[in-house]
C-alpha positions as CSV (number, residue, x, y, z in Angstrom):
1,X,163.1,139.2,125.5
2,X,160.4,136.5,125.7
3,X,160.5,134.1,128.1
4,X,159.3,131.1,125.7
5,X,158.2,131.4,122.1
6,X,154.3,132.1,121.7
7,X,154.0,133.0,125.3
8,X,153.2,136.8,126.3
9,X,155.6,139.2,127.6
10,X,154.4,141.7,130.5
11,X,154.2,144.6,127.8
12,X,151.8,142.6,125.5
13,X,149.3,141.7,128.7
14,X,149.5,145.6,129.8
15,X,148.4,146.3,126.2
16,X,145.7,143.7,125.7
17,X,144.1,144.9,129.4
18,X,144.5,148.5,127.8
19,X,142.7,147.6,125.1
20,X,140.0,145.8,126.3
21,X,139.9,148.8,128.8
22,X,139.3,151.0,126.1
23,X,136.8,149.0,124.3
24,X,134.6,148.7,127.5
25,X,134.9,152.5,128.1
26,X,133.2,153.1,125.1
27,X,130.5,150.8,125.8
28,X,126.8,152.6,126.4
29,X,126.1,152.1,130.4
30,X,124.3,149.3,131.5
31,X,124.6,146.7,128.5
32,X,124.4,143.7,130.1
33,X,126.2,142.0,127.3
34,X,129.3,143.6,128.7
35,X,129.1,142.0,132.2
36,X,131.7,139.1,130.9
37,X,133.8,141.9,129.4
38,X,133.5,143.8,132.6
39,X,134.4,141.0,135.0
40,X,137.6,140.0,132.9
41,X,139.1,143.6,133.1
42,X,138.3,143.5,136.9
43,X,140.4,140.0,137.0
44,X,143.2,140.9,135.0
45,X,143.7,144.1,136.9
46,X,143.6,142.6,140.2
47,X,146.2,139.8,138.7
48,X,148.4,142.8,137.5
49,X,147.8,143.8,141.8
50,X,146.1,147.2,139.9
51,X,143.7,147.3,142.6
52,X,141.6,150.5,142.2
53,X,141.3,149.8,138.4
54,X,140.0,146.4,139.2
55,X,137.5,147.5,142.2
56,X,136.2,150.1,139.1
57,X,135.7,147.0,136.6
58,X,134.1,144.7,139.2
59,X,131.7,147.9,139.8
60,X,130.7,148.1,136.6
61,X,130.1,144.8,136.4
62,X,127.6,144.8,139.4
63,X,125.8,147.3,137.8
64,X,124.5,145.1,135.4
65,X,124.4,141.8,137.7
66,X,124.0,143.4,141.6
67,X,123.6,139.9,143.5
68,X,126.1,138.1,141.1
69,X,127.9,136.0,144.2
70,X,131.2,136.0,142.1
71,X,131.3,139.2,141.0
72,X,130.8,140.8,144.8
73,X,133.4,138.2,146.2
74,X,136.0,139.1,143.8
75,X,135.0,142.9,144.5
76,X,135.4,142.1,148.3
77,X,139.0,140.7,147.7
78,X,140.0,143.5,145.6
79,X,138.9,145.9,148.1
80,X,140.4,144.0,150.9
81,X,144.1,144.1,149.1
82,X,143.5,147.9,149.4
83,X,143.1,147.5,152.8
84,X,146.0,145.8,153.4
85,X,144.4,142.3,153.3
86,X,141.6,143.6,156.1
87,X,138.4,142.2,155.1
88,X,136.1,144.0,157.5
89,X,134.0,146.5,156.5
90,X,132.7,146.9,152.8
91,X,134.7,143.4,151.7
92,X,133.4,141.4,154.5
93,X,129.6,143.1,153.7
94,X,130.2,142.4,150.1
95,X,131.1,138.5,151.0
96,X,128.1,137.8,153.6
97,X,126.2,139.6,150.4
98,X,127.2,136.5,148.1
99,X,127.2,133.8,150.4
100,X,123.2,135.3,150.9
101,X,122.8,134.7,147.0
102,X,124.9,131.6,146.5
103,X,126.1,129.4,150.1
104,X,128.0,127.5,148.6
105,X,130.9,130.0,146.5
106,X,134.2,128.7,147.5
107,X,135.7,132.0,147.8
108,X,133.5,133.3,149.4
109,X,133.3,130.8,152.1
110,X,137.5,130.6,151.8
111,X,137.4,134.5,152.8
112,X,134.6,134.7,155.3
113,X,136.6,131.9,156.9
114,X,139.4,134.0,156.7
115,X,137.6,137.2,158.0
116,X,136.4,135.1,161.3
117,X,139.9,133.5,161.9
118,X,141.1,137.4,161.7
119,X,138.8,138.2,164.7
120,X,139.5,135.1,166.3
121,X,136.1,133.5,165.7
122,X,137.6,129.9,164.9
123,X,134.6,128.2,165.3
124,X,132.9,130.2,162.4
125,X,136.4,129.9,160.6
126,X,136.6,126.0,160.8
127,X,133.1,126.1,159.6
128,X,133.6,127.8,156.7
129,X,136.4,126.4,155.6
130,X,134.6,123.1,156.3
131,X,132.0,123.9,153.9
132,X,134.6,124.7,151.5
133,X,136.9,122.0,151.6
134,X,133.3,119.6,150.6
135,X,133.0,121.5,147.5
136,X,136.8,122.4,146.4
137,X,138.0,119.8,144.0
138,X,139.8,116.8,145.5
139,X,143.4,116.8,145.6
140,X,143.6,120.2,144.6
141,X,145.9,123.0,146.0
142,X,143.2,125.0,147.3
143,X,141.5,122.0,148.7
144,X,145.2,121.1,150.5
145,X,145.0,125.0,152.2
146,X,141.9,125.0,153.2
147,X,142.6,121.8,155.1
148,X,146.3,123.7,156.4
149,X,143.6,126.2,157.7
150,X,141.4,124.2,159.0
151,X,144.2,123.1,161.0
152,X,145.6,126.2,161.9
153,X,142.1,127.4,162.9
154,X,142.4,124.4,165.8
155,X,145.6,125.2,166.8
156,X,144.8,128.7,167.8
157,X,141.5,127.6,169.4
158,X,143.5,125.2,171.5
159,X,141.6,122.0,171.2
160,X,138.7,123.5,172.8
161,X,136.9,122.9,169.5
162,X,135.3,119.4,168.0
163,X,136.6,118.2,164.8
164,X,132.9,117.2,164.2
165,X,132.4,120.8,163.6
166,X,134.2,120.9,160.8
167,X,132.0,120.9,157.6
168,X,128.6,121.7,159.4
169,X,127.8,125.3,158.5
170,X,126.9,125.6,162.3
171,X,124.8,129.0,163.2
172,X,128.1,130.3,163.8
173,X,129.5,130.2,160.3
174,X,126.2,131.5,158.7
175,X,126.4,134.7,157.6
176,X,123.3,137.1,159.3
177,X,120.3,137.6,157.1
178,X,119.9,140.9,155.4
């Protein structure tokens, strides 16, 4: 049964994501009129939490754009949900990778925020998170957590940090140069 008239039931998305699996597959390699086709299968696996199928799409798609700062970053979260949500290793290499080609992609600052609050790094954490919250839309949800994480990142640092920090894009927060 459908949950409201029009809208698409679970079975029609798994069948529109198979087909536009299908039609990719039989794509020649390296068409880089495909990267858009490419990067939606990898987004609509990782919505359906089908996370190796995804981390294959976003794969694909870097093959045709390598320093695309989206395409790595959603490739880092899709690898990280493999891991449990652990973004060291590959994910956080494939995040310092986009923040390299674009410093100012708000997911990729929102997870390398996250991967330095992980290892307790809160001054890198409030600075990333800084620099997000100045770009994320005002009002917005994601503009309300980064702020809760902000927050949370001074909590756990005890006060020992500035709130002038926040925002900066100190040394700290940069990721190193390749």
């Amino acid at each position: 049964a459908r949950a409201a008239p029009g809208e698409p039931t679970p079975q029609d998305v798994e069948a529109m994501v198979a087909k536009l699996a299908e039609r990719m597959d039989k794509q020649p390699p390296g068409n880089v009129a495909d990267l858009e086709g490419w990067v939606m299968l990898g987004r609509s696996y990782a919505v359906m939490q089908r996370y190796p199928e995804a981390s294959r799409a976003f794969a694909r798609a870097l093959q045709l754009a390598p320093g695309d700062a989206q395409v790595l970053v959603d490739q880092a979260d899709v690898l990280a949900m493999q891991q449990g949500g652990n973004l060291l290793g590959e994910p956080l290499r494939l995040i310092e990778q986009a923040l390299q080609s674009d410093p100012s992609n708000l997911k990729a600052l929102a997870l390398a925020g996250t991967a330095a609050f992980d290892r307790k790094d809160y001054a890198a954490a409030i600075g990333y998170w800084g620099r997000a919250r100045a770009g994320a839309p005002q009002d917005s949800e994601f503009a309300r957590s980064l702020e809760q994480s902000i927050a949370d990142a001074r909590a756990a640092a005890g006060g020992r940090l500035a709130s002038a920090s926040v925002g900066t894009g100190a040394s700290a927060a940069a990721p190193a140069a390749a």
